[in-house]
C-alpha angles and dihedrals in degrees: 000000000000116000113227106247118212126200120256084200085059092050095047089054093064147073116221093245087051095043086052087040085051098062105042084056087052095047091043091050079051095236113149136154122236127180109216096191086052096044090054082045107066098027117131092245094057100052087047090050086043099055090046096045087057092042094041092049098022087121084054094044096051100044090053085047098051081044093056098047088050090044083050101051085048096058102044095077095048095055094038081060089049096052086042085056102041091058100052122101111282100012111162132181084246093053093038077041096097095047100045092058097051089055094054089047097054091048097053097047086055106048088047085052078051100053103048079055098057085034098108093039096053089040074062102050102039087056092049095052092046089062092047093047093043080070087048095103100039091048087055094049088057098046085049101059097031082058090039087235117173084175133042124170137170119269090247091049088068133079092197134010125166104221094246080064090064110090099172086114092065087045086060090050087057089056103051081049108056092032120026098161135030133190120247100201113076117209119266094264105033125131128199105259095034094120090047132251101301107197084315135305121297119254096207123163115275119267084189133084108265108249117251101303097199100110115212116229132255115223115267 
């Protein structure tokens, strides 16, 4: 997930007797960061949804993944002869034009392969992050009073933020609280969104194999 920066510009303003008289300002106004995406991430139901997704479609996954690494063998030899190409005197994007189109072509024939493989797995994964995101407000609500927070924002909202200001921890309590466990098999006619936005979609590790990562060139 992605890390809080803080900026070293903000640290080099500051004493340490202002910087420590700085946050308790901060923590007595009630302002804090929280990450929801993080907080869905490393709940307990996820990782428990994510370990059954990989043993329930391991056949699939690794088939996608012995597929990727044969699509990306095959394509190593086509773009080196594109770069090879594209070096050479006189090289032109009308001239690179036919390979690179075979290149893109290829690509995209494979990672669509890939993704009627992993199919089943990600299915899976969208519909157990959507339970756990559908208890993300009121997750947030909870952190928030627990914390006594009259202000949340999100970590790149914020110019600054000392890490006891981060409750995205206690977010995650919350979680695991209010939803310890999720289903990995979706219903027969269920569609990703049905049970709304909930504070954004999750952005949890894959469960599924990466698509064909070999990116086909462009033209000059």
């Amino acid at each position: 997930m992605t890390n809080f920066k803080h900026l070293l510009l903000a640290t080099a303003l500051v004493t340490p007797g202002a910087f420590t008289a700085a946050t308790a300002s901060a923590q007595v106004a009630g302002i804090a960061v929280g990450d929801p995406e993080a907080a869905v991430a490393n709940s307990k139901a996820w990782a428990t949804a994510r370990t059954q997704i990989q043993t329930t479609y391991k056949a699939q996954l690794d088939q996608a993944n012995t597929r990727r690494q044969a699509i990306t063998t095959e394509l190593q030899p086509l773009v080196a002869a594109y770069q090879k190409a594209a070096a050479a005197p006189g090289a032109t994007e009308a001239s690179l034009r036919t390979q690179a189109q075979a290149i893109q072509t290829r690509e995209q024939t494979a990672n669509a392969e890939l993704q009627r493989l992993t199919a089943p797995a990600s299915r899976a994964q969208a519909y157990a992050i959507e339970q756990i995101s559908a208890k993300l407000p009121d997750a947030v609500n909870g952190a928030v009073r627990a914390k006594n927070v009259s202000l949340l924002l999100r970590p790149n909202a914020a110019l600054f933020a000392q890490p006891t200001t981060d409750i995205t921890s206690a977010i995650t309590a919350e979680l695991d609280r209010l939803v310890p466990t999720v289903g990995i098999t979706p219903p027969a006619n269920w569609q990703p969104g049905q049970q709304g936005d909930a504070a954004g979609a999750a952005a949890a590790p894959a469960a599924t194999a990466p698509a064909a990562t070999t990116r086909a060139p462009t033209g000059r």
